[in-house]
Phi, psi and omega in degrees: 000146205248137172212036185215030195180134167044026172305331152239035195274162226029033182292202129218189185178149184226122179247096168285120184080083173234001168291330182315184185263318188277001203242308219271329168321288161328298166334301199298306116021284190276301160336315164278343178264011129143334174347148138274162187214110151267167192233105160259134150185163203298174200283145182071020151270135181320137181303166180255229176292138154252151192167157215273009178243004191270106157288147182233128200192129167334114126241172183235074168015296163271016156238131174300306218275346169293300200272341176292311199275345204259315157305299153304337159302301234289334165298309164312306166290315203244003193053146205321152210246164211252310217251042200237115162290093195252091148248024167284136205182139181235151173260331151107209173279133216251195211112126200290185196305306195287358161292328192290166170252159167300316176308329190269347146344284164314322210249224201024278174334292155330314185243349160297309187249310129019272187336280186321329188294279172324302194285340193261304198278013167261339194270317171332307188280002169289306198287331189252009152295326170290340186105326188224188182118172194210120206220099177258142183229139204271158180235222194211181159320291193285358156281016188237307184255347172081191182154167181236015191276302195259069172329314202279316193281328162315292157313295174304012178252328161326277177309334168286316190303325169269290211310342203271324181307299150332293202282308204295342179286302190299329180266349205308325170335295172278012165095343159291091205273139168236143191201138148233167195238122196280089196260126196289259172267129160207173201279084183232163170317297197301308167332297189289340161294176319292324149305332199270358194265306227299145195285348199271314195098165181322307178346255158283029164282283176309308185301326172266048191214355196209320185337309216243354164309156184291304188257115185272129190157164164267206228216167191228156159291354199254342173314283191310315181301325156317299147356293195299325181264005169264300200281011175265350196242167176302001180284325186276017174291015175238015166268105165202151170095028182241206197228083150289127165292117189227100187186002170084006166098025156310333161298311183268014148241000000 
């Protein structure tokens, strides 16, 4: 087994939010390591990584019939797929519960867990035609710990962290692995919006969410892609139903 090269090669692989920073770092990943890679994310947004294994293609998550056309391309062009990366994800508004509307409630839900559901149960019958697969689905730090800037977003990565539980108990029958990954504070897009929310300001937003980590600093994306690519390739093949932590030791103190 090779494990310093081509490490997913003759795959296919489906990466969601691959326009993102952490979805296309993944892509990008899996793609050098030998992937065919579609790249899902909604319409309008800037392509993500490019490379000649990468495909790019639409979706809208939170509609079955998006992600049912969006499978079926991708089977059509790339063949059944191997692989499925549910890193698409929003953090919503930040604020304590009763601050939230049912809309931003709704909208969170829908493409956080919603998403994570859909994609997995379109993708699923392929993998157990194969016989195999493998569905990292990314939580958070704070699907573990819980926190108090974003409730909402928390809990859906929470709900995710048991769905990843679940599915890996139901499917394991078919050679089918779940595993999710939890990634800690990190340097996205997404990070400094939330930082720009936070009532403290970036600053001291970041000093106190990282100050006191064992490696103090955030995470870079291609961190999280490692992570994502061990647990995409046979080397993680007795691993499922479990949480890799990725977060610089936020967690251990």
């Amino acid at each position: 087994m090779n494990t310093t090269a081509n490490r997913v090669a003759g795959k296919t692989a489906i990466v969601t939010g691959g326009r993102g920073d952490l979805g296309s770092a993944t892509a990008a990943l899996l793609a050098a390591h030998g992937a065919v890679v579609a790249s899902l994310d909604v319409a309008g947004i800037p392509a993500g990584a490019a490379h000649a294994n990468i495909s790019e293609f639409d979706v809208d998550v939170t509609s079955e019939d998006s992600v049912a056309a969006a499978i079926r391309r991708v089977r059509d062009e790339l063949g059944t797929p191997d692989i499925l990366v549910n890193a698409a994800g929003i953090i919503g508004p930040a604020g304590a519960s009763h601050t939230a509307s049912v809309t931003d409630f709704d909208t969170i839900f829908n493409v956080n867990v919603k998403g994570v559901w859909l994609m997995t149960k379109h993708v699923v019958p392929g993998m157990i035609d194969k016989g195999a697969g493998s569905i990292i689905n990314f939580s958070s730090i704070h699907g573990i710990t819980g926190g108090r800037n974003v409730p909402l977003y928390h809990a859906t990565k929470g709900a995710v962290r048991l769905l990843s539980k679940s599915d890996a108990a139901a499917y394991g029958v078919h050679g089918i692995r779940v595993n999710s990954i939890h990634p800690g504070s990190m340097d996205t897009r997404m990070s400094r919006r939330s930082a720009e929310q936070s009532e403290i300001g970036p600053e001291a937003y970041y000093k106190q969410l990282v100050g006191s980590n064992p490696l103090p600093r955030q995470g870079k994306p291609d961190e999280i892609a490692y992570g994502v690519l061990y647990l995409a390739s046979d080397e993680s093949r007795f691993t499922t139903g479990s949480e890799l932590v990725i977060d610089g030791g936020y967690t251990a103190v």
